[in-house]
Gaussian input, Z-matrix of N, CA and C with variables (Angstrom, degrees):
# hf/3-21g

backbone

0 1
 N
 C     1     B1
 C     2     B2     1     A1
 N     3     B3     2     A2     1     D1
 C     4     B4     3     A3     2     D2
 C     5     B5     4     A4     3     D3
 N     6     B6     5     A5     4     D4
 C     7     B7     6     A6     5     D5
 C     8     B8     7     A7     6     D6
 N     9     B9     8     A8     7     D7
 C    10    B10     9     A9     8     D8
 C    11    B11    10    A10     9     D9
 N    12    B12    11    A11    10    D10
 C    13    B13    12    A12    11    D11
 C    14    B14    13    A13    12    D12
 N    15    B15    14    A14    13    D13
 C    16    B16    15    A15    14    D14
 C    17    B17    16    A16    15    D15
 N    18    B18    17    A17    16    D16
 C    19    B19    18    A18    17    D17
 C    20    B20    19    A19    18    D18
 N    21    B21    20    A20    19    D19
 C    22    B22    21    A21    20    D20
 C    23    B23    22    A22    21    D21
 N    24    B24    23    A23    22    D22
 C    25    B25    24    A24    23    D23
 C    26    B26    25    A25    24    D24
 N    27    B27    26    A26    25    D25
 C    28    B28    27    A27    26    D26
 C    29    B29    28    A28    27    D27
 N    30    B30    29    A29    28    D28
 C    31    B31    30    A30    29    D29
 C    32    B32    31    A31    30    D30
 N    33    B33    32    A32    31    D31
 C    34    B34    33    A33    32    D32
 C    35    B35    34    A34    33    D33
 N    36    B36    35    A35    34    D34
 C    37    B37    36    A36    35    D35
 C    38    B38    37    A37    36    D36
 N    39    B39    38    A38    37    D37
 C    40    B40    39    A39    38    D38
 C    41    B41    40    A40    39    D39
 N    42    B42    41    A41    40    D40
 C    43    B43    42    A42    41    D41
 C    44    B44    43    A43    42    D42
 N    45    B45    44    A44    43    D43
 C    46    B46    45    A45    44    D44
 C    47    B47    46    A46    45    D45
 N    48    B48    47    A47    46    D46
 C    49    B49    48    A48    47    D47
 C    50    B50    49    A49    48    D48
 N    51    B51    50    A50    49    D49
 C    52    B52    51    A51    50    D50
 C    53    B53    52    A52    51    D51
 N    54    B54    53    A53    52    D52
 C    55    B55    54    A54    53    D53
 C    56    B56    55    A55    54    D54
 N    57    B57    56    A56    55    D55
 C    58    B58    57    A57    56    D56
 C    59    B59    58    A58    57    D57
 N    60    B60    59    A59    58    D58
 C    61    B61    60    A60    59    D59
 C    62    B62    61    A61    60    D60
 N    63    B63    62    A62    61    D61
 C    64    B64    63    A63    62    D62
 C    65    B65    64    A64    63    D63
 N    66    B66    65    A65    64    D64
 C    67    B67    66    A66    65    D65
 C    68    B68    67    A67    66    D66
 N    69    B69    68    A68    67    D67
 C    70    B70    69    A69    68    D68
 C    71    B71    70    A70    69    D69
 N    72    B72    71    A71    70    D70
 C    73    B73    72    A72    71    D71
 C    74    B74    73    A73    72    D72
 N    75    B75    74    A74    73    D73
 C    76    B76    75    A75    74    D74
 C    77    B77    76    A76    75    D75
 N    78    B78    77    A77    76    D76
 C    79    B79    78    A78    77    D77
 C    80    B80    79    A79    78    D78
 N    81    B81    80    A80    79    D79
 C    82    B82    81    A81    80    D80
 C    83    B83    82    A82    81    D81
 N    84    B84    83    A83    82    D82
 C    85    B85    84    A84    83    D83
 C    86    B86    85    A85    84    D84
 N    87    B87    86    A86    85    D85
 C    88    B88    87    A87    86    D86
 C    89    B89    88    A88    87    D87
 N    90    B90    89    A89    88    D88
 C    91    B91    90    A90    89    D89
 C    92    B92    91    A91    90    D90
 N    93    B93    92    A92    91    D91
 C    94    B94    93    A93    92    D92
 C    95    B95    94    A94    93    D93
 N    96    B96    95    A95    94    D94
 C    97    B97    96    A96    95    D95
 C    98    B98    97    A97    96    D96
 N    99    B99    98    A98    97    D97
 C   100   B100    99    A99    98    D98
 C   101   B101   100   A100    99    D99
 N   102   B102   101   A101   100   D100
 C   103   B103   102   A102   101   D101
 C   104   B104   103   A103   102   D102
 N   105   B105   104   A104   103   D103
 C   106   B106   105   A105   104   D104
 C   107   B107   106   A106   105   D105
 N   108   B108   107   A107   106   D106
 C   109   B109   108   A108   107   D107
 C   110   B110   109   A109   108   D108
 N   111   B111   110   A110   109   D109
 C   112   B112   111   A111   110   D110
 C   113   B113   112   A112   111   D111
 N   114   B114   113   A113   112   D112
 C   115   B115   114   A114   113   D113
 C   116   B116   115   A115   114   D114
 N   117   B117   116   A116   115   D115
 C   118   B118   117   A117   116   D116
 C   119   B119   118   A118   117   D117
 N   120   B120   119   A119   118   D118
 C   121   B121   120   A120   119   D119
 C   122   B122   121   A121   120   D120
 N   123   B123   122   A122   121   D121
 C   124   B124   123   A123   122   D122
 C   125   B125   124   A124   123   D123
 N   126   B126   125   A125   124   D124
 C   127   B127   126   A126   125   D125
 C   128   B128   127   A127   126   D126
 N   129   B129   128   A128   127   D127
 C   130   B130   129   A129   128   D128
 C   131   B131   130   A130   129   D129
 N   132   B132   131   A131   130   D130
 C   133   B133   132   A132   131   D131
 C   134   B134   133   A133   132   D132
 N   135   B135   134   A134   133   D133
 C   136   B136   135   A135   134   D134
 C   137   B137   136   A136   135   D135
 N   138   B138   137   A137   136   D136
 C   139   B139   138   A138   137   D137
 C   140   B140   139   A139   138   D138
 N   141   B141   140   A140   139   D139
 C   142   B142   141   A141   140   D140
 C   143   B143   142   A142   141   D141
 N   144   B144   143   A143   142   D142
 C   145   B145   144   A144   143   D143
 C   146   B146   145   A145   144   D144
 N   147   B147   146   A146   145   D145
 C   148   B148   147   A147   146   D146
 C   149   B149   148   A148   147   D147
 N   150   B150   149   A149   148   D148
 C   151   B151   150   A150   149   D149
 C   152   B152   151   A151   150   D150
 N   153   B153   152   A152   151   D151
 C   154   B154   153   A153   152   D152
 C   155   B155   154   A154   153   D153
 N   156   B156   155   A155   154   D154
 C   157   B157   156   A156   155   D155
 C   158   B158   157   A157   156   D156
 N   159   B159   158   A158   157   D157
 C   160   B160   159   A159   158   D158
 C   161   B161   160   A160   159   D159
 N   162   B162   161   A161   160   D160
 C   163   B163   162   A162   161   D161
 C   164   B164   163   A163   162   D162
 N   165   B165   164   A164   163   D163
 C   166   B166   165   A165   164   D164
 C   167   B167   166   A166   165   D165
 N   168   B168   167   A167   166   D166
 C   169   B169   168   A168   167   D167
 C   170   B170   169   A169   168   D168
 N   171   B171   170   A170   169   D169
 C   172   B172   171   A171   170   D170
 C   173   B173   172   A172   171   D171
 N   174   B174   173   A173   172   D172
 C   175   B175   174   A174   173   D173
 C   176   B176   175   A175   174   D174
 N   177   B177   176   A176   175   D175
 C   178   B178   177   A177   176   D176
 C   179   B179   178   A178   177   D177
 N   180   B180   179   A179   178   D178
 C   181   B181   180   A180   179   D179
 C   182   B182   181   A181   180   D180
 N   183   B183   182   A182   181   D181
 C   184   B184   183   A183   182   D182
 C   185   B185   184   A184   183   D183
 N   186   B186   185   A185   184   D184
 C   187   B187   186   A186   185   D185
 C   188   B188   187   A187   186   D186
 N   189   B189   188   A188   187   D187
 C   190   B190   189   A189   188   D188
 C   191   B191   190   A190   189   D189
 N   192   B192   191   A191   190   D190
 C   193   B193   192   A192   191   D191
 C   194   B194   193   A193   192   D192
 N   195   B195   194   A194   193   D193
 C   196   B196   195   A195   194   D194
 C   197   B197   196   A196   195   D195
 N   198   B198   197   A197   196   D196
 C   199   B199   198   A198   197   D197
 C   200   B200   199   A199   198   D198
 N   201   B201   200   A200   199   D199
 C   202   B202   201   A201   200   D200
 C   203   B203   202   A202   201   D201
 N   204   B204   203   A203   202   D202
 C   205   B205   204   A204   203   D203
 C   206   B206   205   A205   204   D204
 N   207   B207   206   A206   205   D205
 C   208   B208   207   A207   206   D206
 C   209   B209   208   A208   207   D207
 N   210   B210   209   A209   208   D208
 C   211   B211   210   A210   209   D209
 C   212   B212   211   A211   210   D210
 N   213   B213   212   A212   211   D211
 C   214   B214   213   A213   212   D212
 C   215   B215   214   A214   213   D213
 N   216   B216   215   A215   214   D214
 C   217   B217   216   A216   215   D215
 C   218   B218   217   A217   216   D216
 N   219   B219   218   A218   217   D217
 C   220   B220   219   A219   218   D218
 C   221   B221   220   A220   219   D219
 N   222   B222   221   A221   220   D220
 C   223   B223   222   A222   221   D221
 C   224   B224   223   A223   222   D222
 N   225   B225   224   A224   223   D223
 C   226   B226   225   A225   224   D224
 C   227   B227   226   A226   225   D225
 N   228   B228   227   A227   226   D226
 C   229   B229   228   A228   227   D227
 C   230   B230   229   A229   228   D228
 N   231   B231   230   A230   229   D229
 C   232   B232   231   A231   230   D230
 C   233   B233   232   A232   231   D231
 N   234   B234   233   A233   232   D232
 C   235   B235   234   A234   233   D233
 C   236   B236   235   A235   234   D234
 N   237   B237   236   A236   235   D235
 C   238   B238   237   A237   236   D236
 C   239   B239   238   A238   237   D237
 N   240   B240   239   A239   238   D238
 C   241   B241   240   A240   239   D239
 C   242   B242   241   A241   240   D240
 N   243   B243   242   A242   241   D241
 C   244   B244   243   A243   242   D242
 C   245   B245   244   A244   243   D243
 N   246   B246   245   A245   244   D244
 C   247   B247   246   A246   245   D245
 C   248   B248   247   A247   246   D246
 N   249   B249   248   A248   247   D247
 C   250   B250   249   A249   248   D248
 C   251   B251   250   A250   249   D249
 N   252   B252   251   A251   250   D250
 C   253   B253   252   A252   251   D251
 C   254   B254   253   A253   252   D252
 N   255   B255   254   A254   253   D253
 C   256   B256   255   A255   254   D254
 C   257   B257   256   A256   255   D255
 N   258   B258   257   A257   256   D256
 C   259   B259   258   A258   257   D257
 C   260   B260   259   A259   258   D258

   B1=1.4445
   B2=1.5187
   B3=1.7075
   B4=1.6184
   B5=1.4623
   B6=1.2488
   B7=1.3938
   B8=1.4891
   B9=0.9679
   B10=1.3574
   B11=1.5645
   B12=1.1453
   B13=1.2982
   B14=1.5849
   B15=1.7433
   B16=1.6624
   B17=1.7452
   B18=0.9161
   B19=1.3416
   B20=1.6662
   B21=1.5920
   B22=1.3625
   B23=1.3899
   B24=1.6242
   B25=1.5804
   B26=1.8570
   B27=1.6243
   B28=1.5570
   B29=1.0666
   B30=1.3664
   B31=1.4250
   B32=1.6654
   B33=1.3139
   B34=2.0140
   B35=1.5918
   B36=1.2508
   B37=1.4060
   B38=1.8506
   B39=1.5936
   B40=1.6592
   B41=1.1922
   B42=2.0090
   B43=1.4689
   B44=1.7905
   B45=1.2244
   B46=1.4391
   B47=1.8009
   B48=1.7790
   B49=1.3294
   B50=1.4993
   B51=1.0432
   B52=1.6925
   B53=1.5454
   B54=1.3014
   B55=1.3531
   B56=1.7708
   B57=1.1785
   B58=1.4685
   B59=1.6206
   B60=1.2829
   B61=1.2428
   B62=1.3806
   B63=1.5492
   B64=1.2620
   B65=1.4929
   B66=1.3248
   B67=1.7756
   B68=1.4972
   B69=1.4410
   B70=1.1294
   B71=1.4604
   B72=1.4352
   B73=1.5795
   B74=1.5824
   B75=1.4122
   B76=1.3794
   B77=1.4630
   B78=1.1364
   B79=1.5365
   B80=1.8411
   B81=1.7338
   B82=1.4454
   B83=1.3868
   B84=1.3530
   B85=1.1811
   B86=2.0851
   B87=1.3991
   B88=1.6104
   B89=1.2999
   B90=1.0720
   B91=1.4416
   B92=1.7498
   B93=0.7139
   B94=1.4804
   B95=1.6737
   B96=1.6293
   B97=1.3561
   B98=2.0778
   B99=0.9534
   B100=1.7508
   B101=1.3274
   B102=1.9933
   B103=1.9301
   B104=1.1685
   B105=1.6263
   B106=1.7559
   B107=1.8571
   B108=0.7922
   B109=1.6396
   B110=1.5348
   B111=1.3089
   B112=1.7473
   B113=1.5430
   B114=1.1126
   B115=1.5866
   B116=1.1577
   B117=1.4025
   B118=1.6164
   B119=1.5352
   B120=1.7053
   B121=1.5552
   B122=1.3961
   B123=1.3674
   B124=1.1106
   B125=1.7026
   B126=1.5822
   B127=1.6585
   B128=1.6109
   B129=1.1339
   B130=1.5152
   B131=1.2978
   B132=1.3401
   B133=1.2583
   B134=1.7183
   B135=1.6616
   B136=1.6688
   B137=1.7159
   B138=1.2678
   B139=1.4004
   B140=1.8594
   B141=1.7591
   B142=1.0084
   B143=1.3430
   B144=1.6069
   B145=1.4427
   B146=1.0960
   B147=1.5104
   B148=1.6353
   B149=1.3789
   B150=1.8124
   B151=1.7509
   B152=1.4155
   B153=1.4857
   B154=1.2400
   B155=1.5277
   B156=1.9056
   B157=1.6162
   B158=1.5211
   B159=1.6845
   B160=1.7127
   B161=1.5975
   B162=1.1155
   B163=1.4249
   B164=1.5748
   B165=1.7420
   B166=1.5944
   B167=1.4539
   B168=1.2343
   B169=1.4867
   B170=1.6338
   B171=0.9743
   B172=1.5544
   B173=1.5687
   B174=0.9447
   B175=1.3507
   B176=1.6967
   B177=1.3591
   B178=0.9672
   B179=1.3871
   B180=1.5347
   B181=0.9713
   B182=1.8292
   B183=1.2756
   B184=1.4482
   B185=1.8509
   B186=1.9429
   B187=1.5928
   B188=1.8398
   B189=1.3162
   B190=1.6558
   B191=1.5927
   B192=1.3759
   B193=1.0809
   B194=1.5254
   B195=1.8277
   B196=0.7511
   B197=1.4031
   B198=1.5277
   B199=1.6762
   B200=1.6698
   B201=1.9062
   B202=1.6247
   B203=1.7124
   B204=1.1254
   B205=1.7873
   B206=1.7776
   B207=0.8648
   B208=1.7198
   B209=1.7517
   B210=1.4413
   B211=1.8184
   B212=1.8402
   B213=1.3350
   B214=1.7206
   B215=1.5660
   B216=1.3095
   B217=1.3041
   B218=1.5662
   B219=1.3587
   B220=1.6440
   B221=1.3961
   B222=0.8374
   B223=1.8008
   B224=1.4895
   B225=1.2327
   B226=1.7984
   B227=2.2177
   B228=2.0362
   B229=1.4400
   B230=1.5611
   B231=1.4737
   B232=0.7575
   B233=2.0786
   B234=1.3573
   B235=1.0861
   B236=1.4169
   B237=0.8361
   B238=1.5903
   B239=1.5522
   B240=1.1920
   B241=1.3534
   B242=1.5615
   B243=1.1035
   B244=1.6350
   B245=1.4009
   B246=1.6168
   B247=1.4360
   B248=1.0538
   B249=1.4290
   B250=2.0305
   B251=1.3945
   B252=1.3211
   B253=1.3947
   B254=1.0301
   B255=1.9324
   B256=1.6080
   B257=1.4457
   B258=1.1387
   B259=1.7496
   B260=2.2288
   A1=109.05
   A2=107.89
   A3=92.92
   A4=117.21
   A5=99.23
   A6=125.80
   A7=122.74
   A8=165.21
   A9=151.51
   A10=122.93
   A11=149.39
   A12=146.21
   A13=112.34
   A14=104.22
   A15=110.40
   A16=102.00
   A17=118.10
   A18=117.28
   A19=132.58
   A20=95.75
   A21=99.53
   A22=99.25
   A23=106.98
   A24=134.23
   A25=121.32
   A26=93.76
   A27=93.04
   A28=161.39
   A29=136.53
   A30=151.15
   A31=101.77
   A32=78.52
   A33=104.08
   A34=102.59
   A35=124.78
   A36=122.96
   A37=113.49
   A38=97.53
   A39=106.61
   A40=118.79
   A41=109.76
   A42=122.29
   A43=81.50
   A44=124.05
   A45=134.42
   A46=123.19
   A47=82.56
   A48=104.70
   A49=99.68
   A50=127.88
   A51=130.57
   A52=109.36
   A53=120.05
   A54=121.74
   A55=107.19
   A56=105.23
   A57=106.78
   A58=79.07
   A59=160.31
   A60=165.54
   A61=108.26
   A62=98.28
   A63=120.28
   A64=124.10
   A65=86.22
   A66=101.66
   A67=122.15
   A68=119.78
   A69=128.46
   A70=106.20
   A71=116.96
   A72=107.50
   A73=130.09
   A74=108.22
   A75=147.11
   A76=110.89
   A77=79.82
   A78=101.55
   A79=123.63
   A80=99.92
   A81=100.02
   A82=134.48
   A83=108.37
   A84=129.27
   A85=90.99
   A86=110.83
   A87=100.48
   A88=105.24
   A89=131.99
   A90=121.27
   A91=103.60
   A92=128.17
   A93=120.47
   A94=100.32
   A95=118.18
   A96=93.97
   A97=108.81
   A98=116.91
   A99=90.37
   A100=118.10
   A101=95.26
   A102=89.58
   A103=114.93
   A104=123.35
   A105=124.26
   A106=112.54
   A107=100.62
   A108=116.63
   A109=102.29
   A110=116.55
   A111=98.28
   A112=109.83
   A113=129.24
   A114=128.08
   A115=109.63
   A116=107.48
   A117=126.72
   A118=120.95
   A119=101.03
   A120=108.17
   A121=83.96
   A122=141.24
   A123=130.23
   A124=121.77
   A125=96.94
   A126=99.82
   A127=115.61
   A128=106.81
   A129=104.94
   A130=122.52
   A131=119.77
   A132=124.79
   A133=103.92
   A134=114.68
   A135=79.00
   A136=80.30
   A137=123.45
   A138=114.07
   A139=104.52
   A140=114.78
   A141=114.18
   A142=138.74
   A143=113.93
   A144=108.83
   A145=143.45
   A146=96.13
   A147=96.56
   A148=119.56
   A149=108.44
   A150=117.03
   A151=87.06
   A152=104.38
   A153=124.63
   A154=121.81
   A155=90.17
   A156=119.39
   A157=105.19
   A158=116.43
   A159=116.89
   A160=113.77
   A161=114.31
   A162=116.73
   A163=117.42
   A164=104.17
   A165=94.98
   A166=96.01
   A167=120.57
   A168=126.30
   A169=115.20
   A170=131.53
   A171=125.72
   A172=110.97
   A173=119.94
   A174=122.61
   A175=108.94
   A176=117.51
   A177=118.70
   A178=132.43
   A179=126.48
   A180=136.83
   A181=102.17
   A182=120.53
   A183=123.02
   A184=105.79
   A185=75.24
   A186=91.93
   A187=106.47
   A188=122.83
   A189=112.00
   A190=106.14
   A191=110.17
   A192=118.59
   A193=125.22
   A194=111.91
   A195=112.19
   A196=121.16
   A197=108.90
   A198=119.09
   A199=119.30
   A200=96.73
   A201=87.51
   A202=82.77
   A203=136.14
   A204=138.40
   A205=97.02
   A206=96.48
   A207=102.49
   A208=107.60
   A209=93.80
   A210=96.23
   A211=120.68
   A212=110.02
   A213=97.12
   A214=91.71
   A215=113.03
   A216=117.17
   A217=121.77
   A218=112.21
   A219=123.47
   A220=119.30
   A221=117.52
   A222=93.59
   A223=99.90
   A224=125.68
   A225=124.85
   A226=72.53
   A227=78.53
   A228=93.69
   A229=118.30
   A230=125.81
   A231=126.98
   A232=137.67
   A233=100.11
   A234=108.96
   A235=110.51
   A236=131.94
   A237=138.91
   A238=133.83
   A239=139.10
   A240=108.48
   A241=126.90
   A242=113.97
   A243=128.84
   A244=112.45
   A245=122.02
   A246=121.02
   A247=120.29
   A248=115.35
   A249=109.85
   A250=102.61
   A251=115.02
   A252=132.08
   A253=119.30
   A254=111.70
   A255=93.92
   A256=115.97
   A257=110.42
   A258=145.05
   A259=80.21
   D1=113.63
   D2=167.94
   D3=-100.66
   D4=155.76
   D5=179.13
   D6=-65.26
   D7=56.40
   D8=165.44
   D9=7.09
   D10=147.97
   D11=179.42
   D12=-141.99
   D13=91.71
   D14=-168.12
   D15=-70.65
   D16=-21.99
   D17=169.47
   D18=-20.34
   D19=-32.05
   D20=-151.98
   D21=-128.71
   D22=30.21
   D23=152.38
   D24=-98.45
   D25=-37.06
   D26=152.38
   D27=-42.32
   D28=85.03
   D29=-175.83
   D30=-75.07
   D31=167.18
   D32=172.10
   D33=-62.57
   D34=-30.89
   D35=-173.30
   D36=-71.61
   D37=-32.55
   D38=-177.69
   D39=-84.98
   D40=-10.80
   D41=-175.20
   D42=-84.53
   D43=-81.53
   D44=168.03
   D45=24.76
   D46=-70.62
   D47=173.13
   D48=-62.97
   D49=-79.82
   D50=-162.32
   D51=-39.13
   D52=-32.07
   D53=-174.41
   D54=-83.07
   D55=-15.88
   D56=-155.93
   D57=-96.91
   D58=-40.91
   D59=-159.81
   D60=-76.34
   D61=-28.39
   D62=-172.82
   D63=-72.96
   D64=-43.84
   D65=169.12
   D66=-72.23
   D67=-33.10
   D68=-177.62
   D69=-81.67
   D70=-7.58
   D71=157.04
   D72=-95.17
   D73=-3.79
   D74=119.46
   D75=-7.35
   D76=-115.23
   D77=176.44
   D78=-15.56
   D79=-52.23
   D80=163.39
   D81=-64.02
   D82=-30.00
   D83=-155.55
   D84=-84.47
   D85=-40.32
   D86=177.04
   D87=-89.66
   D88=-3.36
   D89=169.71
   D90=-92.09
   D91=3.73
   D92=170.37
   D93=-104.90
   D94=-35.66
   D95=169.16
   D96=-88.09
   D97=10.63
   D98=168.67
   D99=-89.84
   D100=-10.19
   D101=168.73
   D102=-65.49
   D103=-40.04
   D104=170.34
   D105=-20.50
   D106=-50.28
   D107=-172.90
   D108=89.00
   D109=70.10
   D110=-178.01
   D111=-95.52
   D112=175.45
   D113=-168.50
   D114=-53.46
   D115=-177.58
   D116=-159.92
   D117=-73.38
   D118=-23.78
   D119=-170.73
   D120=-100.03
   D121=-55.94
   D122=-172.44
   D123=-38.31
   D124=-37.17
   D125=-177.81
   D126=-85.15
   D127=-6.30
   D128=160.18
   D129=-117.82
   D130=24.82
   D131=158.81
   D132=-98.64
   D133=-27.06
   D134=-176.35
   D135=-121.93
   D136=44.95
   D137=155.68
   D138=-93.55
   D139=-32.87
   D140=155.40
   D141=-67.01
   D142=-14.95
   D143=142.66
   D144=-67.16
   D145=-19.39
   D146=-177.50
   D147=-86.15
   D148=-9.19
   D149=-173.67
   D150=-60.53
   D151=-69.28
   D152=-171.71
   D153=2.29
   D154=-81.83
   D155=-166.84
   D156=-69.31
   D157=-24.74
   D158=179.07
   D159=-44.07
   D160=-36.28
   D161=-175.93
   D162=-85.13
   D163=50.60
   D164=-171.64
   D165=-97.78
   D166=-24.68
   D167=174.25
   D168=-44.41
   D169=-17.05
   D170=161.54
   D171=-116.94
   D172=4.03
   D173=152.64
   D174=-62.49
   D175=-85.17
   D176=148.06
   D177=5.70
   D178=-87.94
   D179=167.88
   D180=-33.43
   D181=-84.60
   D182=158.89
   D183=19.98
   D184=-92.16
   D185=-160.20
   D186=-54.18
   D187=-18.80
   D188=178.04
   D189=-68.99
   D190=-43.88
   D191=-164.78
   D192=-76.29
   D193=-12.24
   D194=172.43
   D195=-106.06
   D196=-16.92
   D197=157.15
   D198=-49.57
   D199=-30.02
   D200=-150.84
   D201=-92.17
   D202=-24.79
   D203=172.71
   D204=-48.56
   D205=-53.17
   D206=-159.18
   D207=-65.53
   D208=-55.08
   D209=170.51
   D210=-70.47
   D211=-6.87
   D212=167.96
   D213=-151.74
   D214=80.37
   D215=172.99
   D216=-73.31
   D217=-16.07
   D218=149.04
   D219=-60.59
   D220=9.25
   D221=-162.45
   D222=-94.62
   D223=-169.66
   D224=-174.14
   D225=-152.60
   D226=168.11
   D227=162.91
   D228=-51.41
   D229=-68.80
   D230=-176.05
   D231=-37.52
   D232=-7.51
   D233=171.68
   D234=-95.68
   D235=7.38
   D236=141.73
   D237=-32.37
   D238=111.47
   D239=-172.17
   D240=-60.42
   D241=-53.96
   D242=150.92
   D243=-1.50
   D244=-68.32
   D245=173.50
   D246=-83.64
   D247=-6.25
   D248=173.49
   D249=-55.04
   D250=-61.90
   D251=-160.34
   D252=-68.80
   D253=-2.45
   D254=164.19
   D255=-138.95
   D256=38.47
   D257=168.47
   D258=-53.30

């Protein structure tokens, strides 16, 4: 029985996404410790992580957009549903 290996369907856009999901679990995870109240350097070391990781929301976006280019690199606007319907 062989195995298949989805691996080697993966683009930068599907790594993208995973990282960007990634941060936003992040994100919770230092906001539950800045309620702790821990010292002064501590809170601007992961208050500067958290500027950081805030911007995963166009990361994201990115990685869909560049998965979905790559997997139908034929396509035009018009194959959209949106513009079928008003041809």
């Amino acid at each position: 029985m062989q195995q298949s290996n989805n691996l080697a369907g993966a683009d930068i856009g599907d790594f993208e996404k995973m990282m960007a999901v990634f941060t936003v679990i992040i994100q919770s995870v230092i906001s539950f410790v800045m309620n702790s109240n821990p010292p002064i350097g501590q809170q601007f070391f992961f208050g500067g992580i958290y500027e950081t990781v805030k911007f995963s929301a166009p990361a994201f976006i990115f990685g869909i957009l560049y998965s979905t280019t790559r997997t139908h690199p034929q396509a035009s606007i018009l194959e959209y549903p949106q513009f079928i319907h008003n041809r």
